[in-house]
TORLUMTOR-759799 format. One record per residue (C-alpha): x, y, z. Coordinates in pm, 1 decimal. Example, Ala and Ser with C-alpha at 12.3 -4.5 7.8 and 13.67 -1.06 7.14 Angstrom:
2
@xx:1230.0	yy:-450.0	zz:780.0
@xx:1367.0	yy:-106.0	zz:714.0
end
This chain:
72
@xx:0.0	yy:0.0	zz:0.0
@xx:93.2	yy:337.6	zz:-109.5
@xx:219.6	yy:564.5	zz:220.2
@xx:137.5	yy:903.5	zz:336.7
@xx:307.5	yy:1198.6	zz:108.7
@xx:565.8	yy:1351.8	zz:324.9
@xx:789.4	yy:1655.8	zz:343.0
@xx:1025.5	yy:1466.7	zz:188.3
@xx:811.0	yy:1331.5	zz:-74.7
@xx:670.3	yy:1722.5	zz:-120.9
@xx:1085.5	yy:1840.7	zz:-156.3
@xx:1199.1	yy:1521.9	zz:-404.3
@xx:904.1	yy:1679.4	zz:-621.5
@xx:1021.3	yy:2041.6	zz:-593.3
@xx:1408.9	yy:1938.6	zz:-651.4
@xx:1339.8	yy:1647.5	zz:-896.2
@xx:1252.2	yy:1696.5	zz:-1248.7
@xx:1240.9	yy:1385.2	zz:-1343.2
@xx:859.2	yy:1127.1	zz:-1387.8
@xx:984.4	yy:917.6	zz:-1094.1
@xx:914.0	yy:1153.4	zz:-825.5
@xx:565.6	yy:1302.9	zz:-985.8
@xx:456.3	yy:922.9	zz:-1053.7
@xx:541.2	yy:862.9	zz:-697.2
@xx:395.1	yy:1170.7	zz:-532.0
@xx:78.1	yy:1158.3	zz:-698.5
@xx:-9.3	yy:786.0	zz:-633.2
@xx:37.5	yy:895.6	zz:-281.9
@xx:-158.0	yy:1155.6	zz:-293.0
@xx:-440.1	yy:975.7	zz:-519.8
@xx:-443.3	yy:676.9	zz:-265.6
@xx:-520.7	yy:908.7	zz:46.9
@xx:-753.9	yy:1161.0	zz:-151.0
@xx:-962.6	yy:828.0	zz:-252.3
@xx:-985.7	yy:706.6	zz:139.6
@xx:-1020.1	yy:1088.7	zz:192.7
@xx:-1180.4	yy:1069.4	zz:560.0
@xx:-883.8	yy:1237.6	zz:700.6
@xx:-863.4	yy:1552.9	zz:454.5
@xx:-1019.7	yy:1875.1	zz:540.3
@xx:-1186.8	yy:2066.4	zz:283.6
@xx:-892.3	yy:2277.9	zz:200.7
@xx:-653.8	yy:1929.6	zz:176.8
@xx:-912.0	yy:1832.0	zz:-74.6
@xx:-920.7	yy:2141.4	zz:-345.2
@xx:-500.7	yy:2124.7	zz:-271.6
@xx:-543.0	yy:1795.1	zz:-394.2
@xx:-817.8	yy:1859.6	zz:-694.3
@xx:-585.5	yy:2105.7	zz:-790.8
@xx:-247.1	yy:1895.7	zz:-809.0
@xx:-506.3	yy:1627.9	zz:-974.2
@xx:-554.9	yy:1872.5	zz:-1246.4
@xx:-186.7	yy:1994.1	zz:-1322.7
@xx:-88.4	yy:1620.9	zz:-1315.6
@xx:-374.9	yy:1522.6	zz:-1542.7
@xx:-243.2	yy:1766.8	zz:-1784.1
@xx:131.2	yy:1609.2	zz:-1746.2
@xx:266.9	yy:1459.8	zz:-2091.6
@xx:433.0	yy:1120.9	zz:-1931.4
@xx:201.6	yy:823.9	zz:-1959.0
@xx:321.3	yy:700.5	zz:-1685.0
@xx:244.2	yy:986.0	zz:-1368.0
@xx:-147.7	yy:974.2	zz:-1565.3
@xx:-122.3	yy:604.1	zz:-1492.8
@xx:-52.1	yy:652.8	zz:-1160.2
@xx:-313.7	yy:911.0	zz:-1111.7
@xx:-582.2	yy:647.5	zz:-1271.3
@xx:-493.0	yy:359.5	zz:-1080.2
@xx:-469.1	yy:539.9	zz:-753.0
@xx:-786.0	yy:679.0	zz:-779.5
@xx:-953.0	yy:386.6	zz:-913.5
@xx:-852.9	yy:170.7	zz:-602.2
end
């Protein structure tokens, strides 16, 4: 099971350019937004929003992520 995003997981996505770290941060992200008990409203349009800028991200494989995540 996919963990909780951390500051870490929030700085390897500022630093790191590369699909590994978006794929990563957003099936985190995607897993807790879809057992979303624990966010508050504003942790859920943060989320919506990062949603949207990822859905709009060219590699196949951080939309995969996305889908799957929020499927499950």
């Amino acid at each position: 099971m996919t963990s909780k995003l951390s500051k870490s997981d929030v700085d390897r996505l500022l630093t790191d350019p590369f699909v590994d770290a978006q794929a990563d941060a957003v099936a985190k992200i995607a897993t807790r937004y879809d057992a979303a008990a624990d966010f508050g409203e504003q942790e859920k349009k943060l989320a919506a929003e990062i949603f949207s800028l990822m859905c709009k991200d060219v590699e196949e494989r951080v939309r995969g992520a996305l889908a799957a995540n929020l499927k499950e």
